[in-house]
N, CA, C and O atoms as CSV, one atom per row, in Angstrom:
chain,resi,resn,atom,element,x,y,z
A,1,UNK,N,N,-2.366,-19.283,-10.551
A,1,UNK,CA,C,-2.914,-20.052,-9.451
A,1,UNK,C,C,-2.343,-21.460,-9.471
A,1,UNK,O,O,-1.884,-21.892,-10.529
A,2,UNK,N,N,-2.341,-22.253,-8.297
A,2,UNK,CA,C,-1.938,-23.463,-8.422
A,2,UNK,C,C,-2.797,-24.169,-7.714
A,2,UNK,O,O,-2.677,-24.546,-6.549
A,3,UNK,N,N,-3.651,-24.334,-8.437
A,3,UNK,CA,C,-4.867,-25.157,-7.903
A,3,UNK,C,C,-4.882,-26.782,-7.037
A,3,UNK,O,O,-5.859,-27.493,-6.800
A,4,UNK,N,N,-3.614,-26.986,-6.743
A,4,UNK,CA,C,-3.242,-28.571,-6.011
A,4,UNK,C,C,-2.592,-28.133,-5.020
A,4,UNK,O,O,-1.649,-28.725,-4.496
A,5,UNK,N,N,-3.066,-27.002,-4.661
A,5,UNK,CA,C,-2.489,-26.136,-3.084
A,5,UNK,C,C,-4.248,-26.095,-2.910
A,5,UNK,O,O,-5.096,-25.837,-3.763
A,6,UNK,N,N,-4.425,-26.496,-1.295
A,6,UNK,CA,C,-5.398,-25.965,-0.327
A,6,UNK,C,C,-5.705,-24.479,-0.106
A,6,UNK,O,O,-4.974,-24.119,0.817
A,7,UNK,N,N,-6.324,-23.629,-0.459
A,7,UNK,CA,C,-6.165,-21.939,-0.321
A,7,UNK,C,C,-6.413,-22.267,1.438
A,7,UNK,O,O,-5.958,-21.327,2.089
A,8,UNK,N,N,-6.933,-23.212,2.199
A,8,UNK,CA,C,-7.016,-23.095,3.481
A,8,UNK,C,C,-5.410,-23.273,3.647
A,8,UNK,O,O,-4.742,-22.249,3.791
A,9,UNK,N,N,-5.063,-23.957,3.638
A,9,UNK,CA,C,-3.274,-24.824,3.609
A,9,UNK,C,C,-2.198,-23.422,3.500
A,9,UNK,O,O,-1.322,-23.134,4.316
A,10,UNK,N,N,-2.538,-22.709,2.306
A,10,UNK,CA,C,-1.419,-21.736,1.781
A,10,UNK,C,C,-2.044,-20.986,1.074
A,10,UNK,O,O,-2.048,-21.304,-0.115
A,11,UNK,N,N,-2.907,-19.567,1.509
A,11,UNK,CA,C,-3.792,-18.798,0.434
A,11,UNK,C,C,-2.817,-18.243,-0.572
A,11,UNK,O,O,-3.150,-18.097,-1.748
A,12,UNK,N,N,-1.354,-17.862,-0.030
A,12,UNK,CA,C,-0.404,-17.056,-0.940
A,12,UNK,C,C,0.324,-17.868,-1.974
A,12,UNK,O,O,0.658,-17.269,-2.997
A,13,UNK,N,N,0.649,-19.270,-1.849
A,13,UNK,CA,C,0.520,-20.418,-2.788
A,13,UNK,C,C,-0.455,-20.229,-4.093
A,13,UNK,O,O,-0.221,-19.835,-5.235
A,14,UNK,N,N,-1.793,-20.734,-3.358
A,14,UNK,CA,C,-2.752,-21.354,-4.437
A,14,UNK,C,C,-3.408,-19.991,-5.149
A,14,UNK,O,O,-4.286,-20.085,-6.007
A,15,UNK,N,N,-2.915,-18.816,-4.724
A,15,UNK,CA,C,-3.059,-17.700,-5.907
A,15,UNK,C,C,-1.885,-16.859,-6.616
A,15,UNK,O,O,-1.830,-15.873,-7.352
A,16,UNK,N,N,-0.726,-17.990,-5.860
A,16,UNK,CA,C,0.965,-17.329,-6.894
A,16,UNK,C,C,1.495,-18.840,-7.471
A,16,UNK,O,O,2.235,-19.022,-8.438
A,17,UNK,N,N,1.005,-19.674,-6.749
A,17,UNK,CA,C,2.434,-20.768,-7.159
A,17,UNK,C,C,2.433,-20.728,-8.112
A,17,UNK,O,O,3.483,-20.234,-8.523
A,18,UNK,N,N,1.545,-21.089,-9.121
A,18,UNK,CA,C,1.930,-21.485,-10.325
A,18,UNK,C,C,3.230,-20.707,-10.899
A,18,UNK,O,O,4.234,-21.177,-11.434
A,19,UNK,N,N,2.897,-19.411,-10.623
A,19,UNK,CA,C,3.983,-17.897,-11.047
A,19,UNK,C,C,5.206,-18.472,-10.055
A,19,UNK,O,O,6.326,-18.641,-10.537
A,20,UNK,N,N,5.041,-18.651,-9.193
A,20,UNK,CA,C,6.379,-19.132,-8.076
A,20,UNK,C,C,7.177,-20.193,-8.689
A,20,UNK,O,O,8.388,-20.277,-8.895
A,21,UNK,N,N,6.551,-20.699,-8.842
A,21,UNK,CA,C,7.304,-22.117,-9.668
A,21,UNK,C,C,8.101,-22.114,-10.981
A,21,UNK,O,O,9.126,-22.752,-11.223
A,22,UNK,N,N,7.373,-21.201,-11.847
A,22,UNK,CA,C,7.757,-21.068,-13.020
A,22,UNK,C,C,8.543,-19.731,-13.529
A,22,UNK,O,O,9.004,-19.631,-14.666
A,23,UNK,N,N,8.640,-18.615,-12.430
A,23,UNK,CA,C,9.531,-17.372,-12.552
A,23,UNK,C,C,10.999,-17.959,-12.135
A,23,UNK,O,O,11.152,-18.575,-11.080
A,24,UNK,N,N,11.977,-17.736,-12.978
A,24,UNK,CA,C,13.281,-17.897,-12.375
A,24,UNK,C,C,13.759,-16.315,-12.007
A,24,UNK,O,O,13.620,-15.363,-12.775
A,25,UNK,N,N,14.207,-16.271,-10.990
A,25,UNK,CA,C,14.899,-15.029,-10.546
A,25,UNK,C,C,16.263,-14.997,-10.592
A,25,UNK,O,O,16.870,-15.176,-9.536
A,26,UNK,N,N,16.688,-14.862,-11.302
A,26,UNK,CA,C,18.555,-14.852,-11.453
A,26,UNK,C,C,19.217,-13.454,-10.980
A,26,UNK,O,O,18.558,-12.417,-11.067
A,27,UNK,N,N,20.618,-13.455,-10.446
A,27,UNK,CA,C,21.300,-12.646,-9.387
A,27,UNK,C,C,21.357,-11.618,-10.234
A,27,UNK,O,O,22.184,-10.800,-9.831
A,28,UNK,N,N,20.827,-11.289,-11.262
A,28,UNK,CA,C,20.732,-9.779,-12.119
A,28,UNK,C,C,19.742,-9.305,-11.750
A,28,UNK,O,O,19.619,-8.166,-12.200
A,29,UNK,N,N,18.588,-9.746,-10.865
A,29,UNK,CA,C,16.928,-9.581,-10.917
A,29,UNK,C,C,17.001,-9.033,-9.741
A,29,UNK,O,O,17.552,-9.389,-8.699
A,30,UNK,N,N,16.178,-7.829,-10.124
A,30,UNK,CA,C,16.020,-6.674,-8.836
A,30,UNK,C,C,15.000,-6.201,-8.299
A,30,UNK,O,O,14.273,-5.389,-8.872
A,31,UNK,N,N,14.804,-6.635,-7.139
A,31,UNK,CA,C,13.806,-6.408,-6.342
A,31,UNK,C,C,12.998,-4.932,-6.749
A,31,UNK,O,O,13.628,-3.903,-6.994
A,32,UNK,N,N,11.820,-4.997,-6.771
A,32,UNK,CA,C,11.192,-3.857,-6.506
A,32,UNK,C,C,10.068,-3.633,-6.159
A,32,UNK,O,O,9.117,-4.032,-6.831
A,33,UNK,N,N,9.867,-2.737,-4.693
A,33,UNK,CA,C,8.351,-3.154,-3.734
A,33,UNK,C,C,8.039,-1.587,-4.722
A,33,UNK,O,O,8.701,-0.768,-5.361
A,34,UNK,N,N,6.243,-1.899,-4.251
A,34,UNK,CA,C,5.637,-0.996,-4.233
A,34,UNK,C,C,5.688,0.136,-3.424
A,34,UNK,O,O,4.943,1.017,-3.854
A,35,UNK,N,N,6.463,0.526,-2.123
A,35,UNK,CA,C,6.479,1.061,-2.003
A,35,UNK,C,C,7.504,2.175,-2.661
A,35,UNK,O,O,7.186,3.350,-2.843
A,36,UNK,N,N,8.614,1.682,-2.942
A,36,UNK,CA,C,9.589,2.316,-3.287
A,36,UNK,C,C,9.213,2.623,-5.038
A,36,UNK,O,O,10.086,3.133,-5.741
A,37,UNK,N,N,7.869,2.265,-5.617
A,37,UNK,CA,C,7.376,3.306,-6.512
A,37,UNK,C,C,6.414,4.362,-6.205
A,37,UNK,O,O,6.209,5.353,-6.906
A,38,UNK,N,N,5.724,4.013,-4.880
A,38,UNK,CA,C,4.972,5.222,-4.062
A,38,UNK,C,C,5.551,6.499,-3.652
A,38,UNK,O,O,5.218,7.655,-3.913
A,39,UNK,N,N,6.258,6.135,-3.126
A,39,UNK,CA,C,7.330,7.141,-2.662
A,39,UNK,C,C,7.229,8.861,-3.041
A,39,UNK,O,O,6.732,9.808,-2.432
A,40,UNK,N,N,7.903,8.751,-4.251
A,40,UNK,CA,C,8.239,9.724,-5.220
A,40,UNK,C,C,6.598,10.609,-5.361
A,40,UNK,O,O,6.423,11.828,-5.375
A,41,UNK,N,N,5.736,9.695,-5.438
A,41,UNK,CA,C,3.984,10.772,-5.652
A,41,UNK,C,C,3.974,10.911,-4.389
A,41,UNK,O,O,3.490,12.017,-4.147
A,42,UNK,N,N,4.382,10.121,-3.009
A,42,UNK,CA,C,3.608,10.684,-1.939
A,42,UNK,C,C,4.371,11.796,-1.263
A,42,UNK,O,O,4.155,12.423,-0.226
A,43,UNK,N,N,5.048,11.834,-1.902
A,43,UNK,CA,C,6.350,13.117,-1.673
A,43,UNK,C,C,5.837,14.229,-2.335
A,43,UNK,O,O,5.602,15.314,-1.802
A,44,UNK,N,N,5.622,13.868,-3.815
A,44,UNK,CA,C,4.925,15.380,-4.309
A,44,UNK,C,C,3.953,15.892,-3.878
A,44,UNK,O,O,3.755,17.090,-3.677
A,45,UNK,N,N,2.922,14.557,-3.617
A,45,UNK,CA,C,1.604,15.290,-2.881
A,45,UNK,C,C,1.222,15.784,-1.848
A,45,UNK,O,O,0.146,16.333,-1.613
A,46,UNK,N,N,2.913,15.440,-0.566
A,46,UNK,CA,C,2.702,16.221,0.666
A,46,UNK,C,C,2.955,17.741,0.147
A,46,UNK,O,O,2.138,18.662,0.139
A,47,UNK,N,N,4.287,17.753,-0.276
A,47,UNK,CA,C,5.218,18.961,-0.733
A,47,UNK,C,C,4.231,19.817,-1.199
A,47,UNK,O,O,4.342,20.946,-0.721
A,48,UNK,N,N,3.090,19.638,-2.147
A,48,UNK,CA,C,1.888,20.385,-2.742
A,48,UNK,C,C,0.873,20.677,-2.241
A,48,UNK,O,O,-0.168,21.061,-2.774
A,49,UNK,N,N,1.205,20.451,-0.777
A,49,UNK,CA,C,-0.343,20.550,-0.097
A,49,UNK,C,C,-0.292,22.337,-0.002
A,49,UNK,O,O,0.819,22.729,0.357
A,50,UNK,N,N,-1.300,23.446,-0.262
A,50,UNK,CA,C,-1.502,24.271,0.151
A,50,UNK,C,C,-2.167,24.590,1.014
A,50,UNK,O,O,-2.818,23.586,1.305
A,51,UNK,N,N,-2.625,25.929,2.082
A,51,UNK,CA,C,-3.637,25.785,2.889
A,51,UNK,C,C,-4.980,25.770,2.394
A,51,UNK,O,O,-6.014,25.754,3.062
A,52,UNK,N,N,-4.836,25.777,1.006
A,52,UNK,CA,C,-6.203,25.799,0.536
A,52,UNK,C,C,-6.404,23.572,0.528
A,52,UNK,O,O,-7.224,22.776,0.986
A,53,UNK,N,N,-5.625,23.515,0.045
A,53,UNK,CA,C,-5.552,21.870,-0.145
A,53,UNK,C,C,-5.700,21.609,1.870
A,53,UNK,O,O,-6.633,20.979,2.368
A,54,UNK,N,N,-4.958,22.033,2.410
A,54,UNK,CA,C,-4.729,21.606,3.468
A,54,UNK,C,C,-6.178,21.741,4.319
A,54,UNK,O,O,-6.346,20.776,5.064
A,55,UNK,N,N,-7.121,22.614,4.354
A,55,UNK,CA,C,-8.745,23.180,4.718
A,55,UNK,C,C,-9.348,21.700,4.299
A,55,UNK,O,O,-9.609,20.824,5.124
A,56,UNK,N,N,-9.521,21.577,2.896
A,56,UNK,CA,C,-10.010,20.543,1.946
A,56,UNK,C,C,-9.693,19.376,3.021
A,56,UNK,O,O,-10.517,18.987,3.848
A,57,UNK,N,N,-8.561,18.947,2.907
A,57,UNK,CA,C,-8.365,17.696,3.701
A,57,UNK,C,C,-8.946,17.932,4.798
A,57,UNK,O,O,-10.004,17.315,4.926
A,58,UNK,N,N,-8.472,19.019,6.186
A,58,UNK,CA,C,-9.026,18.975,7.328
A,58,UNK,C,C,-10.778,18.635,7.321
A,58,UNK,O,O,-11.394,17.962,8.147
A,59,UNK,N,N,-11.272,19.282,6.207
A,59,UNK,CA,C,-12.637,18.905,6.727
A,59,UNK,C,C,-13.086,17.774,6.216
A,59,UNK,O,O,-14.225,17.539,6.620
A,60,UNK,N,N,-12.517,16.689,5.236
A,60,UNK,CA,C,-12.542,15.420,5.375
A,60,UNK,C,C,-12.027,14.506,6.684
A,60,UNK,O,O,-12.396,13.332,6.657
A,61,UNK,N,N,-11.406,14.825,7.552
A,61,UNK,CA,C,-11.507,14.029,8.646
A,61,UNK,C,C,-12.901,13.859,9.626
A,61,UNK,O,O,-13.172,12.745,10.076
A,62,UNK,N,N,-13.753,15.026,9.919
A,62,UNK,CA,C,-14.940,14.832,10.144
A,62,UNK,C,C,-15.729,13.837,9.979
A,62,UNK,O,O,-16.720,13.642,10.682
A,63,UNK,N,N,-15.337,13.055,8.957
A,63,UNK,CA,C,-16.240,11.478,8.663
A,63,UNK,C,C,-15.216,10.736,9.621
A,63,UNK,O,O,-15.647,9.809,10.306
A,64,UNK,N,N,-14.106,11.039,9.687
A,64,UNK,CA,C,-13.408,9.692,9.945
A,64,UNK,C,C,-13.535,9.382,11.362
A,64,UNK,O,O,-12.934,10.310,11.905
A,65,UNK,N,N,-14.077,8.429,12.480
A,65,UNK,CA,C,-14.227,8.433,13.889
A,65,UNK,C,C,-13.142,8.948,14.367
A,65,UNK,O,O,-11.987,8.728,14.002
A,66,UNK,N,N,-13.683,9.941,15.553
A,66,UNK,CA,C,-12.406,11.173,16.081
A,66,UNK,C,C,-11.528,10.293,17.426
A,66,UNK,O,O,-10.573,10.587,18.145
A,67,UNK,N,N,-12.449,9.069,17.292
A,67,UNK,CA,C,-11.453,8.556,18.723
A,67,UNK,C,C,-10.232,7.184,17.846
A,67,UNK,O,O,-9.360,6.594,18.483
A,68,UNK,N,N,-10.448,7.008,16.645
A,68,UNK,CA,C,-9.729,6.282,15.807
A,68,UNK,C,C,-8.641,6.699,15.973
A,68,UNK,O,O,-8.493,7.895,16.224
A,69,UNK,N,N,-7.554,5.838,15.883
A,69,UNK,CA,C,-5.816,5.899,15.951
A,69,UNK,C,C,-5.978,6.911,15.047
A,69,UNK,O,O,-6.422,7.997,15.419
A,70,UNK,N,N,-5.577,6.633,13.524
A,70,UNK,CA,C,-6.093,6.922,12.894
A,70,UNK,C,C,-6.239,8.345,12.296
A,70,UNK,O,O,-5.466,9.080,11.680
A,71,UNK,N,N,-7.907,8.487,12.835
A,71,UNK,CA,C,-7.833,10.229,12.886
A,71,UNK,C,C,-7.329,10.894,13.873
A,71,UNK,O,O,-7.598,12.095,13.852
A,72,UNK,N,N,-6.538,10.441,14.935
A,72,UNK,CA,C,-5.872,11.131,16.132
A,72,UNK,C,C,-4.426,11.186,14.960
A,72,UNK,O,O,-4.178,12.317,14.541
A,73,UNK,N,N,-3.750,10.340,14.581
A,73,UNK,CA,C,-2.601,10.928,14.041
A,73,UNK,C,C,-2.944,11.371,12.469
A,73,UNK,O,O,-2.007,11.854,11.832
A,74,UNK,N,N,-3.706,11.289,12.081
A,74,UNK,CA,C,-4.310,12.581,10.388
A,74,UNK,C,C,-4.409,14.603,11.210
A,74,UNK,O,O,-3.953,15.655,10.763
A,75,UNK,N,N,-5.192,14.309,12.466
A,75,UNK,CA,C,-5.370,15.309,12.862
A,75,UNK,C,C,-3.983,16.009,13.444
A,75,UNK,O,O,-4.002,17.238,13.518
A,76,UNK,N,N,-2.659,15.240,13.904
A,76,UNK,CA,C,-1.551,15.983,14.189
A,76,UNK,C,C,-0.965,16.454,12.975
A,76,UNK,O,O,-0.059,17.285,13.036
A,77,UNK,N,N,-1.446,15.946,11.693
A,77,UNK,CA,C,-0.392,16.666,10.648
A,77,UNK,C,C,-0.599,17.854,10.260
A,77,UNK,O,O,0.185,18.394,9.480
């Protein structure tokens, strides 16, 4: 945290700077999002869906509001 940042001013500051300030990133340093470690499980876990898995899910959309974006595109898959 860098507590001489306003969290009104810069919320992404006054709960990284301190880390911002003091990480050097040198041209060897390689990016890596979260998604691109998601990836790989959300791949297995479509690939594994059975119709038994696939039932399971369908009748968890029932909670989810049927006029929601949302559950309109859960319900096309």
């Amino acid at each position: 945290m860098d507590k001489s940042v306003k969290p009104g001013d810069n919320f992404y500051m006054y709960c990284n700077g301190t880390w911002w300030k003091n990480t050097a990133v040198g041209p060897t340093s390689h990016f890596v999002s979260r998604l691109s470690e998601m990836k790989p499980t959300f791949n297995e876990r479509v690939n594994s869906l059975t119709d038994a898995n696939y039932a399971i899910y369908k009748s968890h959309l029932k909670w989810a509001d049927p006029n929601s974006e949302a559950a309109a595109s859960a319900q096309k898959l």
